[in-house]
C-alpha positions in Angstrom: 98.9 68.8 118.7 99.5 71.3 116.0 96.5 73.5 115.3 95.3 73.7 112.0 93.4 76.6 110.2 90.9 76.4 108.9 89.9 73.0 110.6 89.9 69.9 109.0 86.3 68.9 109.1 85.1 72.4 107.8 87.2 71.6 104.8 85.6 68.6 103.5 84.4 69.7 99.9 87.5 71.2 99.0 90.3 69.1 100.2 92.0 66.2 98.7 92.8 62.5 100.0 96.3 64.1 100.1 96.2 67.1 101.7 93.5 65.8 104.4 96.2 63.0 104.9 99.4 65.7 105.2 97.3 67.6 107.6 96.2 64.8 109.9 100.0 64.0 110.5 100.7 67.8 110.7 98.2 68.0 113.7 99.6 64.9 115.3 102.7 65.4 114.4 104.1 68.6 115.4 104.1 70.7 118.7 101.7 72.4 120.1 103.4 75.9 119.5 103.2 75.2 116.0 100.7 76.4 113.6 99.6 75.0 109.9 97.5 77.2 107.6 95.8 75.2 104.6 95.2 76.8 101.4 94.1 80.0 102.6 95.3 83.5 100.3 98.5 84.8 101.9 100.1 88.1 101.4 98.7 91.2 99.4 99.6 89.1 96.2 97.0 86.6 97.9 99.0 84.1 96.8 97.5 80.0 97.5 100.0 78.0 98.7 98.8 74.3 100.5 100.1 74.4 103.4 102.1 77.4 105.4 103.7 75.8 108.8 105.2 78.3 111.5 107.1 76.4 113.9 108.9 78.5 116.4 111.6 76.6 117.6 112.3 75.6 114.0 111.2 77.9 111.1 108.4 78.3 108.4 107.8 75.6 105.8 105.9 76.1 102.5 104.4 72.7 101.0 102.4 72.0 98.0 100.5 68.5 98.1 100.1 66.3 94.9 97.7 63.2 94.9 99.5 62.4 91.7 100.2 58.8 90.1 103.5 57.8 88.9 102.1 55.8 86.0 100.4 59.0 84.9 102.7 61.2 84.8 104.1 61.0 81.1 107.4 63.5 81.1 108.5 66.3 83.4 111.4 68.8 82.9 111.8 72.1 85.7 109.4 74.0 85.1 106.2 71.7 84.0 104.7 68.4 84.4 102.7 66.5 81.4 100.2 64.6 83.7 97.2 62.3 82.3 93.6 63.6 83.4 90.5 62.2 82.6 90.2 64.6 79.4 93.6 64.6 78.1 97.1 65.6 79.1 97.6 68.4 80.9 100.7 70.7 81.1 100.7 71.5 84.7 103.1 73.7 86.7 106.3 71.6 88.4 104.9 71.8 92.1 109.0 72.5 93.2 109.0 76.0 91.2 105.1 76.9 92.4 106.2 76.7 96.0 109.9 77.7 95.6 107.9 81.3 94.1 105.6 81.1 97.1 108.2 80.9 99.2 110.9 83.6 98.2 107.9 86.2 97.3 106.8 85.6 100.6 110.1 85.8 102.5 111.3 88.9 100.3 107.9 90.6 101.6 108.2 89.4 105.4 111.9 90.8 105.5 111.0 93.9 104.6 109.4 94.5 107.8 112.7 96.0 110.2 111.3 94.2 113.2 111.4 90.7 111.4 115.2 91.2 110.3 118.3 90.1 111.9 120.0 92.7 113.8 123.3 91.6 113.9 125.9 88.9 112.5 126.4 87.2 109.4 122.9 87.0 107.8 122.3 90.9 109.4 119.4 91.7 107.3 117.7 88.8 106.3 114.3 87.0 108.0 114.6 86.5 111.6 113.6 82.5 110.9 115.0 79.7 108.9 112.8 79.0 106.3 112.5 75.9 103.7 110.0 74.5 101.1 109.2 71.3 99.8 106.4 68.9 97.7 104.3 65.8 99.8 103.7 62.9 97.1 100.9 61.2 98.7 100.3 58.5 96.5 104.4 58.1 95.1 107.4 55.7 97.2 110.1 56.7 96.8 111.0 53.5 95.1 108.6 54.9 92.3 110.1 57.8 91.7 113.4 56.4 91.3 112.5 54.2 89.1 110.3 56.2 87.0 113.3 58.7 86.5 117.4 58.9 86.6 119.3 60.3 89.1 119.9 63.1 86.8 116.5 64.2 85.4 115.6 63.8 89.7 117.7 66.2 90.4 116.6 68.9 88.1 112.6 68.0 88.4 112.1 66.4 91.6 115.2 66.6 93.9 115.4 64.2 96.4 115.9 66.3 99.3 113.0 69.4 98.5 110.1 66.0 97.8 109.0 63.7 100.7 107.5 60.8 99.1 104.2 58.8 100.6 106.3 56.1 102.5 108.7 58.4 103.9 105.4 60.1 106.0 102.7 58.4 107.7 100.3 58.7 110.5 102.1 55.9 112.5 105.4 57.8 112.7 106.2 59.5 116.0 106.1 63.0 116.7 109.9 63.1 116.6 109.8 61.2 113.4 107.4 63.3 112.0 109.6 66.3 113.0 112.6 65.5 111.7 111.1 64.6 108.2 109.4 68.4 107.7 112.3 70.2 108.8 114.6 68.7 107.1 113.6 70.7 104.3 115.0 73.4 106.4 118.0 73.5 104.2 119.8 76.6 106.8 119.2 76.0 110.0 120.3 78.4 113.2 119.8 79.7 116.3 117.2 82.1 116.5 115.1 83.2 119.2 111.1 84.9 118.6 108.8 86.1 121.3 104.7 86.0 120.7 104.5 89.6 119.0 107.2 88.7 116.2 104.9 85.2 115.5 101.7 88.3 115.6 103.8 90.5 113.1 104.3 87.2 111.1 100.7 86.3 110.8 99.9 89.9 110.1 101.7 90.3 107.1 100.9 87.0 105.5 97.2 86.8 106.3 95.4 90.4 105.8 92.3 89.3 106.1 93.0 88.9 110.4 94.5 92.4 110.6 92.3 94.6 113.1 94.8 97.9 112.2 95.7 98.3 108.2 99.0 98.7 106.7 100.6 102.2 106.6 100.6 103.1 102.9 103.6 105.3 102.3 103.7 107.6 98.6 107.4 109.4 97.9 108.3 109.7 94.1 105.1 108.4 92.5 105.7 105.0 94.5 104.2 104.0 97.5 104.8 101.2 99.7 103.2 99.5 102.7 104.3 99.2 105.8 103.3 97.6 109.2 102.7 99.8 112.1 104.7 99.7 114.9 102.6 97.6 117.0 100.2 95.2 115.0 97.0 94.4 115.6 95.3 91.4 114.6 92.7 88.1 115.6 93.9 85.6 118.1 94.9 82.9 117.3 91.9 80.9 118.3 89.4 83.6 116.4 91.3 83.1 113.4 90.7 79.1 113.6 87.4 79.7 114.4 86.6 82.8 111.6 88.4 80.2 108.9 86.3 77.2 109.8 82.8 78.0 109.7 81.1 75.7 107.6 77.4 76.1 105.8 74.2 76.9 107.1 73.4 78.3 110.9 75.9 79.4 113.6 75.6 80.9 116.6 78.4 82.5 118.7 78.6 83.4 122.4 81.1 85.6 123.3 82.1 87.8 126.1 82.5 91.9 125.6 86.3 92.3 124.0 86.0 89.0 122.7 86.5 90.1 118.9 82.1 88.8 118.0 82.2 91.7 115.6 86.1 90.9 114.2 84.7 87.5 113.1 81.5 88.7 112.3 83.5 90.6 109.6 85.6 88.0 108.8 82.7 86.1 107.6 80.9 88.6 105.8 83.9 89.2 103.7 84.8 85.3 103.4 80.7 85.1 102.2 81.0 87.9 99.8 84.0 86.1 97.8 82.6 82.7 97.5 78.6 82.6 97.5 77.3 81.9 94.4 74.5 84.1 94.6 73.2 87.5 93.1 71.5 88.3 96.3 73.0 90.8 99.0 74.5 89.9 102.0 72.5 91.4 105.2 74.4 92.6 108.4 72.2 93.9 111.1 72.3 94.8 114.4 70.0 97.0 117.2 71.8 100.2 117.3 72.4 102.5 114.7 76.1 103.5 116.0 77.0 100.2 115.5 75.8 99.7 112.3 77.3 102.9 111.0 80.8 101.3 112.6 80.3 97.7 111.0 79.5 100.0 107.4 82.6 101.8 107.9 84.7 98.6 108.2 82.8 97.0 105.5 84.0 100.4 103.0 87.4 99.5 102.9 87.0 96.6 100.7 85.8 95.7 97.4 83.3 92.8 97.7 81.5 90.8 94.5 78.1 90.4 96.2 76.6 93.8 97.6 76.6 94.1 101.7 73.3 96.2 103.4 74.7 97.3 106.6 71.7 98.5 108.8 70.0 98.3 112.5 66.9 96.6 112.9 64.3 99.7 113.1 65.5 100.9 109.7 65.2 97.7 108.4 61.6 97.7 109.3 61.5 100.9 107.9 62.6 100.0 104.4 60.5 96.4 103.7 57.2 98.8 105.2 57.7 101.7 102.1 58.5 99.0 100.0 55.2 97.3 100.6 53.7 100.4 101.7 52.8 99.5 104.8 54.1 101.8 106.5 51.6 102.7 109.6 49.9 106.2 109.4 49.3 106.9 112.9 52.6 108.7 114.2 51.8 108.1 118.5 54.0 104.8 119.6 55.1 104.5 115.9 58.1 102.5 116.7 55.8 99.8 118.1 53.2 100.6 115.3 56.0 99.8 112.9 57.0 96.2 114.6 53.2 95.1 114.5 53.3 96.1 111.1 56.7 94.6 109.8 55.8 91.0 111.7 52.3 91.1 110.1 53.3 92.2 106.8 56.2 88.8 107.1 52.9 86.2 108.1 50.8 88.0 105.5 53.1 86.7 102.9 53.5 90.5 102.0 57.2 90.9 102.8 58.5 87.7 101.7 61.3 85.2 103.0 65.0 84.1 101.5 65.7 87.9 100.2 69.2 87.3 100.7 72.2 85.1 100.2 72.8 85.7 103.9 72.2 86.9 107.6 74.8 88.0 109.9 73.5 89.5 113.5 75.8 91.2 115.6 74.3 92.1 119.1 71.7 89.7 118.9 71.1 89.5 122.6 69.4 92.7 122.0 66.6 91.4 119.5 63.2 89.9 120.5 62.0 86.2 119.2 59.4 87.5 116.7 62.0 89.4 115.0 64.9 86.6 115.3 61.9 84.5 113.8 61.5 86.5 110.4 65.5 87.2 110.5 66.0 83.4 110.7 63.9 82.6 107.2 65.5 85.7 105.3 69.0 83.7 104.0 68.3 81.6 100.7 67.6 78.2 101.6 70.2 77.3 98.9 73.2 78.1 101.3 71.2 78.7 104.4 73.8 80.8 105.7 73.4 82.6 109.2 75.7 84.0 111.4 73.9 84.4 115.1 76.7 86.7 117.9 75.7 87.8 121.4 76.2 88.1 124.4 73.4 88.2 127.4 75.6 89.9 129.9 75.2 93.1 127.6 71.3 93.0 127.4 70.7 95.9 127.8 67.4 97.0 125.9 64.9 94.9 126.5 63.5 93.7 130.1 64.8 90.3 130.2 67.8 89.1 132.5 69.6 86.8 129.3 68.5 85.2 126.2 64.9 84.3 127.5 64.1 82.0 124.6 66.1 78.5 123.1 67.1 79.8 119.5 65.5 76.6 118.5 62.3 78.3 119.1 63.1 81.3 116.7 64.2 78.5 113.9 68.0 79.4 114.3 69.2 75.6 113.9 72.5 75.7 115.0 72.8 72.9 117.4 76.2 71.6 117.1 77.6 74.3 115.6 77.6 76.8 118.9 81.3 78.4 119.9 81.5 80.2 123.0 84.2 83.1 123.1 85.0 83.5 127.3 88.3 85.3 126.4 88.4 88.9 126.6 91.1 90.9 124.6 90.1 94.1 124.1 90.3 96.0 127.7 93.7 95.6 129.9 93.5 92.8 132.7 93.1 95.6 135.1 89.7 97.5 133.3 88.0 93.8 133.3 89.2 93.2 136.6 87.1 96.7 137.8 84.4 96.2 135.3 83.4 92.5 136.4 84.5 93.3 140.4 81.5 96.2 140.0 79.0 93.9 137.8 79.1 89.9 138.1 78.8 89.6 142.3 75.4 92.2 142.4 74.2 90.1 138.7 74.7 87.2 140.2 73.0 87.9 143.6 69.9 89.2 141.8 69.2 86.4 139.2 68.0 82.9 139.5 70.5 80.1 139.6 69.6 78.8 135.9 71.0 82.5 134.4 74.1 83.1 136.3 76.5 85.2 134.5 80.0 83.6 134.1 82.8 86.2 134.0 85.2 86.5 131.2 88.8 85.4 131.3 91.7 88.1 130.7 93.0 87.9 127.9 94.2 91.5 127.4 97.6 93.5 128.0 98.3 94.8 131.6 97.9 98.1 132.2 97.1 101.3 134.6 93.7 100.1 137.4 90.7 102.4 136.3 90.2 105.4 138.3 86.9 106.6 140.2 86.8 110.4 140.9 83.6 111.5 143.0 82.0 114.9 143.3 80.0 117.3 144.6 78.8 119.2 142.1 78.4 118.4 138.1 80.6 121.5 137.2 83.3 119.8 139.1 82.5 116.7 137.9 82.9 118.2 134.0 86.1 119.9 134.6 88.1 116.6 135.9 87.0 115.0 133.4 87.8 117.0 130.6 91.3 117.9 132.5 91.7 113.9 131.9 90.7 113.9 128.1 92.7 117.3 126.8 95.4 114.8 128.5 94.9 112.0 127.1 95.0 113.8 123.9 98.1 116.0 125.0 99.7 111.9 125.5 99.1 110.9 122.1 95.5 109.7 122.0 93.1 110.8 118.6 90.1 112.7 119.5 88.1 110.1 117.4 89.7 107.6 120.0 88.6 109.2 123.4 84.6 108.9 124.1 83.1 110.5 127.5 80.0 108.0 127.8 76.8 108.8 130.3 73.8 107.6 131.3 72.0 110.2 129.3 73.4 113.0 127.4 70.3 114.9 127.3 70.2 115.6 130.7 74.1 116.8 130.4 74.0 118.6 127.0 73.7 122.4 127.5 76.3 121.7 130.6 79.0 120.0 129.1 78.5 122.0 126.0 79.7 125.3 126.9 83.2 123.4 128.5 84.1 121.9 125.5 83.2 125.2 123.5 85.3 127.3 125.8 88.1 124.4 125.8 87.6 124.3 121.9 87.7 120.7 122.2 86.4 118.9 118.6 83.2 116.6 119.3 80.3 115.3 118.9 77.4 114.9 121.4 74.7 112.3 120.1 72.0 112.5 121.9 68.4 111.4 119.3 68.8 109.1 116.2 69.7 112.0 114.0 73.0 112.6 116.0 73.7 108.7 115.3 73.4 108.9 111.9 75.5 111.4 111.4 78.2 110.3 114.0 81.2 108.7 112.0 84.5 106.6 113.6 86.3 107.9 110.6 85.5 111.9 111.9 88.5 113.0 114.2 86.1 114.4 117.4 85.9 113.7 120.8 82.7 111.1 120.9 79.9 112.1 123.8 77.6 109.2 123.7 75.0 107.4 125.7 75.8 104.1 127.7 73.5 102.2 125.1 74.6 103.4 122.4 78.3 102.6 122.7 77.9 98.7 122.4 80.0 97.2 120.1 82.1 100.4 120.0 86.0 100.6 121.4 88.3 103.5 122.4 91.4 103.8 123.7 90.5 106.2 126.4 86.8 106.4 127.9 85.2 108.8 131.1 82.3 107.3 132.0 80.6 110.7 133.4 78.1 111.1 135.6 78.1 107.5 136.2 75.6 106.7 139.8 73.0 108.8 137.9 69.5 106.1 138.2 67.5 105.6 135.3 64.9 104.9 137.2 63.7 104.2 141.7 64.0 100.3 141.5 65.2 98.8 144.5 67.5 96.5 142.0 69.8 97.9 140.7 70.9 95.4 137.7 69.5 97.2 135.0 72.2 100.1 135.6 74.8 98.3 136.5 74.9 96.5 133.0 74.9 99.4 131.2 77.8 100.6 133.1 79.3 97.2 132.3 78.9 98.4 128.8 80.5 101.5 129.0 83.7 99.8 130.9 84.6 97.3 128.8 84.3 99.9 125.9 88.2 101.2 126.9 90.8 99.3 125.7 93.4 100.9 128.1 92.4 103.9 130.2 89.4 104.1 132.3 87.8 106.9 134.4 85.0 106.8 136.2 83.2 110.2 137.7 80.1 111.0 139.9 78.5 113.6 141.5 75.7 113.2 144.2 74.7 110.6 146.6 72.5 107.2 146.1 72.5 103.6 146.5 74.3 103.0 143.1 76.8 105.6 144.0 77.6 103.8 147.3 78.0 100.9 145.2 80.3 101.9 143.3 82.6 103.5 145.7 82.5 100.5 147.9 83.2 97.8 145.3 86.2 100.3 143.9 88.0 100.1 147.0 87.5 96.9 147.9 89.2 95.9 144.1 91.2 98.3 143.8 92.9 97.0 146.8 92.6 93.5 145.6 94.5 94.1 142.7 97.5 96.1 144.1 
């Protein structure tokens, strides 16, 4: 089966008898390499064409659909159609030009991109894959149409071989059938070859929306251009389907780290901003304030109809309690003093409910129940819309082994409409290998049978196994490390791309300070809520950042320093070992791992390395 984005069901008050008909035989019909898009914006001309089909062993197809009636369409000449509504008669666009446009714009803009040319013989130059367009007449024979019109006006208006008439495609035909009646609107066939990253470099250019790294914009001569980068970056396929098909009110997804949670979550809040009619804002929250200054700085690149308030929980709080002035006086535990406050304020009626269009919760593993419980009545009841990610491996803050609750019980109402992301595609298939080889086994062995973690697939590229440096002294420890990171940077990698992540910065500070002084290394060492706020992705420094406070976060190249430093005497040692697992699966391709000292988690570490390591060679 073909897959079909968005999905079929989550299209219901938009499609037509028509086009839900042409996609149901698309799905059936075609292979399973093949891949229809339904009226979704393509290109930076955001141009709506019905239906875009990439087939790889054939070529791209552009289709428009009409549910039209012969007996209501009056006269037709190339460029319009006079077709009977229930008001009057309407001059309507000649479906054969709209998608002949759609497709030559969109071809002219593909092959334009070097790397989806054709680098040698007679068409040298021109799109890498045969293309073709057409029109589906769902409700016309062709019997009809011949009838209704001569040979010669057909062939101006409606020619035979660009239209495929109702009886010509049907649900009962056979795959092979069905085949050979789409791409036979492949008017120039040949043989052409294209490998998974060409298909990625395809779907990047028509669909911005799924692009993870933007177009290159180029200015020379008071004209600019945009270009792709040399390696694109984009959503999966199946986060695309799954970021296009959302329907209304609650969802909830569970996804691994390097899933793309936050990619979607994005997706949505964009695909929200467009299309709710609302005047309200659109919240995104999360726990930690790097994160939420990340998700901001993604959110800054576009230009949204309904406002967006990007923010972590606490300063939520912060805001509804000075609103309200509730605000506690007493400064000792405030933090807690300020929850108490904010959850008794929300059942005093004081802060009130549906103060925005929608919810979207990134890291929601991280939240307790009587704050999921308020977040859960703040969308407007109109829409209902609520987007619920996490992921219980990565529970980190609060003392709970998973998601101790049923979201049922904290009024998220999602049963149904629950997606579980086990795919990971942000770190090499060598970092997950390390980061799950050191995590899932001791998880596992120290949690009931009910919670058991389940490790992620690997999705990612292939790539250099993590390495693990041990010391006997911190100095040493520092000046390995940063040896690594000047070469990292010396290979290519920004400083805003490299992070050196600890258990705790504060107890590191004054001693790594003086190293990257002396090596004049830019960075930035966060170590209390005012460092957050200022840290920005966008600044080009080296990033020194505590375990926690890198979730949701990516670079390319990551130390984990100091990294068998205890946060506390426990004979279990879960509670660090999921931070660390944090902090690994925040690299995308290189990994080191340092220590210094002796201890239990050390000899963990060092034991489980080796025994991988070995594993994986």
């Amino acid at each position: 089966m073909a897959i079909i984005i968005p999905t079929i069901s989550s299209c219901s008050e938009k499609i037509t008898a028509g086009e839900k008909r042409l996609a149901r035989i698309l799905e059936r019909g075609l292979n399973d390499n093949c891949t229809c898009w339904y009226d979704i914006p393509m290109g930076e001309k955001r141009m709506h064409p019905d239906f875009v089909i990439l087939a790889p062993d054939n070529g791209m197809l552009f289709l428009e659909v009409k549910d039209w009636f012969i007996t209501k369409i009056k006269s037709a000449n190339k460029t319009t159609v006079f077709y009977e509504t229930k008001n009057a008669v309407e001059a309507l666009k000649n479906p054969i030009e709209q998608v002949r446009q759609y497709t030559f714009q969109t071809i002219d803009s593909l092959k334009k991109d070097p790397q989806l040319q054709q680098q040698e013989g007679k068409y040298k130059g021109s799109f890498i894959l045969p293309y073709g367009y057409g029109v589906y007449l769902s409700n016309i024979t062709r019997t009809q149409l011949k009838k209704a019109f001569s040979h010669e006006e057909l062939a101006e208006i409606l020619p035979n071989d660009l239209v495929i008439c109702k009886d010509e495609l049907n649900e009962f035909m056979s795959r092979e059938s069905v085949s050979h009646c789409l791409m036979s609107l492949l008017k120039h066939p040949f043989s052409h070859q294209i490998d998974p990253q060409k298909i990625d470099r395809i779907r990047w250019h028509l669909y911005p929306d799924i692009r993870i790294n933007p177009a290159i914009t180029e200015v020379a001569a008071n004209t600019f251009t945009l270009s792709a980068p040399d390696i694109v970056s984009i959503m999966d396929m199946q986060q695309e389907l799954l970021a296009r098909s959302m329907g209304a009110g609650h969802r909830v997804i569970h996804g691994v780290a390097g899933s793309g949670k936050t990619l979607i979550l994005l997706h949505r809040c964009l695909e929200l901003a467009k299309t709710l009619e609302s005047d309200k804002p659109i919240l995104v929250i999360c726990y930690n304030i790097t994160l939420a200054k990340k998700l901001k700085s993604m959110l800054a690149t576009h230009t949204l109809r309904l406002p967006v308030e990007v923010t972590h929980f606490h300063a939520w709080c912060n805001q509804l309690l000075k609103q309200h002035n509730l605000q506690p006086t007493n400064k000792e535990d405030y933090i807690e003093r300020m929850e108490a406050a904010f959850i008794q304020g929300f059942n005093d009626g004081v802060i009130e409910p549906e103060q925005y269009s929608a919810v979207l919760i990134d890291e929601g593993h991280d939240f307790k129940s009587e704050w999921l419980k308020i977040l859960a009545r703040m969308p407007d009841t109109k829409d209902n819309a609520l987007l619920f990610l996490y992921d219980d491996t990565q529970s980190i803050y609060q003392k709970k082994k998973a998601l101790d609750f049923t979201l049922s019980s904290v009024d998220i109402k999602a049963q149904g409409r629950t997606t579980i992301l086990n795919i990971n595609y942000r770190n090499t298939q060598q970092i997950l290998h390390f980061a799950s080889s050191i995590a899932f086994n001791y998880l596992n062995d120290h949690i009931e049978d009910a919670l058991q973690y389940h490790q992620p697939d690997a999705g990612g590229k292939h790539g250099h196994y993590p390495s693990l440096a041990c010391f006997n002294r911190q100095d040493e420890e520092i000046t390995y490390a940063l040896d690594w990171v000047v070469k990292q940077h010396q290979q290519g990698v920004a400083w805003s791309d490299i992070a050196i992540l600890c258990p705790s910065t504060s107890s590191i500070r004054q001693s790594l300070q003086s190293h990257l002084e002396t090596r004049k290394i830019p960075h930035q060492i966060i170590v209390n809520s005012y460092d957050k706020k200022r840290w920005s992705p966008q600044h080009e420094n080296l990033c020194i950042m505590p375990l926690p406070s890198s979730k949701g976060l990516e670079f390319q190249s990551v130390v984990i320093l100091d990294a068998a430093k205890r946060r506390d005497n426990e004979e279990d040692l879960s509670d660090d070992i999921k931070r660390l697992y944090v902090g690994f699966t925040r690299a995308r391709q290189n990994l080191l791992v340092t220590m210094h000292g002796s201890g239990v988690l050390r000899d963990h570490l060092v034991e489980t390395y080796e025994r991988a390591s070995q594993m994986i060679e």
